[in-house]
Steps between C-alpha positions, in 0.01 A plus 500: 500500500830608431720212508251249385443737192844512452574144539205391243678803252813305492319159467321629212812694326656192516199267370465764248807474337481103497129609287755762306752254413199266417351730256886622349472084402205504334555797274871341430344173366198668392468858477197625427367219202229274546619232789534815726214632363318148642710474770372848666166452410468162678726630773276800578168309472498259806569808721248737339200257527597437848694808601123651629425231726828486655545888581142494624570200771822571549404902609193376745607184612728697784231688625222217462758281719631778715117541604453139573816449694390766710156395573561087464846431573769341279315174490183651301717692291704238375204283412356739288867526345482184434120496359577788270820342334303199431215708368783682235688171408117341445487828245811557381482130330166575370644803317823315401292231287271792380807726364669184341143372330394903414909578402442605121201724605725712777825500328266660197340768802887575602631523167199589195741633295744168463399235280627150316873395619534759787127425612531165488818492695382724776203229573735203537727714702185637696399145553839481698551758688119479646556186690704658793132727553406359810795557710501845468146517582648340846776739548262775506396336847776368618679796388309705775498216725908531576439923471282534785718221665819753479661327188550725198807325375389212415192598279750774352732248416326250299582714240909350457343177472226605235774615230803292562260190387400721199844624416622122505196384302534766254864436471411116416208657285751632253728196450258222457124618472282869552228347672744398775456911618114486570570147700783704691195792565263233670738263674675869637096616639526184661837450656541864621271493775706160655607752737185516679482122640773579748401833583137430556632220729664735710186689607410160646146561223323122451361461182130369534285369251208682518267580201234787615352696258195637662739612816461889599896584490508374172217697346595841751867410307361484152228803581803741573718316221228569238585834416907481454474231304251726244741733578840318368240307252460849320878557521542152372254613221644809464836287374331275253354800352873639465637133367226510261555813352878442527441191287329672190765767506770260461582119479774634775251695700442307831869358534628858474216659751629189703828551432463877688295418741720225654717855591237698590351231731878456641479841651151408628569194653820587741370837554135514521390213527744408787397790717107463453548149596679564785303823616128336470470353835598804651223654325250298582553492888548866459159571289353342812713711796580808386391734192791716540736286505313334190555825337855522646601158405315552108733799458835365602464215269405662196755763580769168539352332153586829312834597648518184356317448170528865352912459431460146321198621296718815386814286513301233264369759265869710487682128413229300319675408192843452682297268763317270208862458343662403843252280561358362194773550223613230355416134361181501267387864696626746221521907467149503386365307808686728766333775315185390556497368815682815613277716371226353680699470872554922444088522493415247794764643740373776558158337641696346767475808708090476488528123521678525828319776666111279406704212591495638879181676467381160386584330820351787708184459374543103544582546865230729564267215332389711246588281202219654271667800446865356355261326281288793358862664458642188288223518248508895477882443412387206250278701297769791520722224404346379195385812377808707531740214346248431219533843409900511586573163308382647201777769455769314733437182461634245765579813701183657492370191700764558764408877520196384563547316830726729641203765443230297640762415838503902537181500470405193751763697790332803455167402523505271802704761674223720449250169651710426768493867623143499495472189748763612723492871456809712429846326454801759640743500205682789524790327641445210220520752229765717627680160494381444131630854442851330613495234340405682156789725537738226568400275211557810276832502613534067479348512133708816356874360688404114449471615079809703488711209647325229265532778210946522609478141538321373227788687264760242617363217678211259358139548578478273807786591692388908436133392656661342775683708604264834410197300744762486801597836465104611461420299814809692687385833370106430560606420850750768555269801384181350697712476837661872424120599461421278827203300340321245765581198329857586464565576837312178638711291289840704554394460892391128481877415313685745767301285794562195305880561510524624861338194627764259358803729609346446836 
């Protein structure tokens, strides 16, 4: 796990700033007015009508296979490969003329708050953006397909491709015509996963066209699919409830929730997302072999995820307002805007920490094919959700709805903690929390030496150059402290650079 995990971190830092320096464009030619407005709304609607289906395959398609490998042999495997990606492309054009025909009516579910000019906009943009829908309905296949193959660069990859064709588009967008960046969005869904011909090639897989609905694979695939895709469906819902209300609180409200949560889903992407993707065929073949090594294996990686996760969500919350300036400042993204969306990155955060400790608990439960239970937990944290930024929203406006989700991810960790225990019995933590203990103490010391250096800093140098140089000197000091204090994670990673080092002097 460990080099693979690391390997798809630095893939995705990478890809992530490409999707930074794509999003520092848009609020320089647009800030946060009514073309970005549109823009984000039709950019996040093709993946949240489809963003269900394609976590649901994508999560039981290895097993589904892995089973039918075993019993069949590559030959039946690949055929029902084959049968199932003709089954999605069959769909995912279907849904493609259905969300361009039905485009007024979900850009109005997405946004209820937004109408003439802006609403209007968003639907022509939406109308865009929604033709590239089918091929990510195939990557969620073929996605898995290369995984279970050994290939995890590749489908972590595609994401370089995705935003350089965005960043150019959006570039062109501003000198000759706006509706050039939704055009950019689908012919970018599209072109990213070019990647794949070559790579699906070399696992000698033959493409067969085969069109099977009725066959047993297929409906065992969908049966175990059923219930992560209500799962992420009531996460997806859980959003447009969040858009909505963001909308009637302000004309601004969904670019600047946007806005944050391109930051906050940074940190999830190289961190968390990275190591449950790499970890989640381990899981599976150890849900089958060995229970304590399940348990074993569950606690090293949330231990890894928040050695990881708790600095940059106090590192995040310490720097918000220096961050948003960095990053967003300057252009048609003004004083007022970085306030904003700063104030609502210092609320969602903090929810990384829950977000990447269900994240893992998430996948346990997935491995252990008990996909009903993630489920139950999404729409517990939906209603918690919805109630608690309701109620939030009303005295902190935007930032009350970004409370809100960080409660509701506390919440969601907690409680399937709590389920998992209760299918596997007792989880040994003490060593995982004397660990936390660690890493608590150390980023005490991180957050308190990080703000004295920005606070000498920032007296003679400008903003940026004080961040900079105040986030190296908190990494050094976070890792310093936690190695003095002999945390896990430190030492494995200390030890893994030491080995590293010694095998190229030899």
């Amino acid at each position: 796990m460990g080099y693979t995990a690391f390997l798809l971190m630095i893939i995705n830092i990478l890809s992530k700033i490409l999707g930074f320096f794509r999003e520092i464009l848009l609020s320089y030619f647009y800030g946060t007015g009514e073309i970005a407005t549109a823009f984000q709304i039709s950019f996040l609607i093709p993946y949240t009508i489809l963003g269900f289906v394609m976590s649901g395959l994508s999560t039981n398609f290895i097993p589904t296979y892995t089973s039918l490998y075993k019993s069949k042999g590559r030959n039946e495997s690949d055929r029902f490969t084959s049968n199932i990606l003709n089954i999605i492309f069959i769909i995912g054009i279907i849904a493609t003329i259905l969300a361009y025909i039905f485009a007024r009516q979900i850009v109005f579910i997405f946004a209820m708050g937004y109408s003439g000019e802006i609403f209007e906009l968003s639907v022509k943009f939406t109308r865009i953006t929604i033709l590239g829908m089918f091929a990510q309905l195939l990557n969620a296949i073929l996605k898995g397909y290369l995984n279970i193959k050994g290939n995890f660069v590749i489908p972590g990859s595609t994401g370089f491709l995705y935003n350089i064709v965005i960043i150019v588009f959006l570039i062109i967008s501003y000198k000759i015509n706006p509706i050039l960046a939704p055009i950019g969005v689908a012919t970018a869904t599209i072109f990213q996963y070019v990647p794949y011909i070559p790579a699906i090639r070399g696992t000698k897989y033959r493409h067969k066209f085969v069109l099977n609905f009725k066959d047993e694979n297929v409906k065992r695939l969908l049966i175990l699919a059923l219930p992560i895709i209500f799962g992420v469906a009531v996460n997806q819902i859980n959003m447009i409830i969040d858009q909505n209300l963001a909308s009637f609180i302000s004309d601004k409200g969904i670019s600047v929730l946007t806005y944050s949560t391109r930051l906050y889903e940074f940190v999830w992407g190289i961190m968390i997302v990275s190591i449950t993707t790499a970890i989640y065929p381990t899981l599976s073949r150890l849900a089958i072999e060995s229970t304590v090594k399940f348990k074993v294996q569950i606690t090293k990686t949330i231990s890894t995820i928040l050695y990881l996760v708790i600095p940059s969500a106090i590192g995040i919350m310490i720097f918000s307002t220096e961050i948003i300036t960095l990053i967003y400042k300057r252009g048609k993204f003004d004083e007022n805007d970085v306030t904003l969306v700063s104030g609502a990155l210092f609320y969602y955060s903090l929810g990384l920490i829950g977000l990447g400790v269900r994240d893992v608990l998430s996948s346990s439960f997935y491995a252990l094919k008990l996909t009903k239970i993630p489920l139950i937990n999404s729409i517990e944290m939906v209603i918690l959700n919805v109630i608690s930024s309701v109620i939030l929203s009303r005295f902190m406006g935007l930032n009350g709805l970004a409370l809100g989700s960080t409660i509701a991810s506390f919440f969601g960790a907690i409680n399937l903690y709590i389920k998992l225990e209760k299918q596997i019995g007792k989880i040994k933590c003490k060593v995982m929390l004397k660990n936390i203990y660690k890493m608590i103490i150390s980023v005490l010391f991180m957050a308190i030496g990080s703000k004295v250096i920005f606070t000498v800093l920032h007296s003679r140098f400008s903003n940026n150059l004080s961040l900079l140089v105040s986030i190296i000197f908190a990494v050094i000091i976070y890792a310093t402290v936690s190695i003095l204090l002999r945390t896990r994670q430190a030492l494995d990673i200390l030890r893994a650079i030491i080995n590293k080092l010694e095998s190229k002097i030899e």
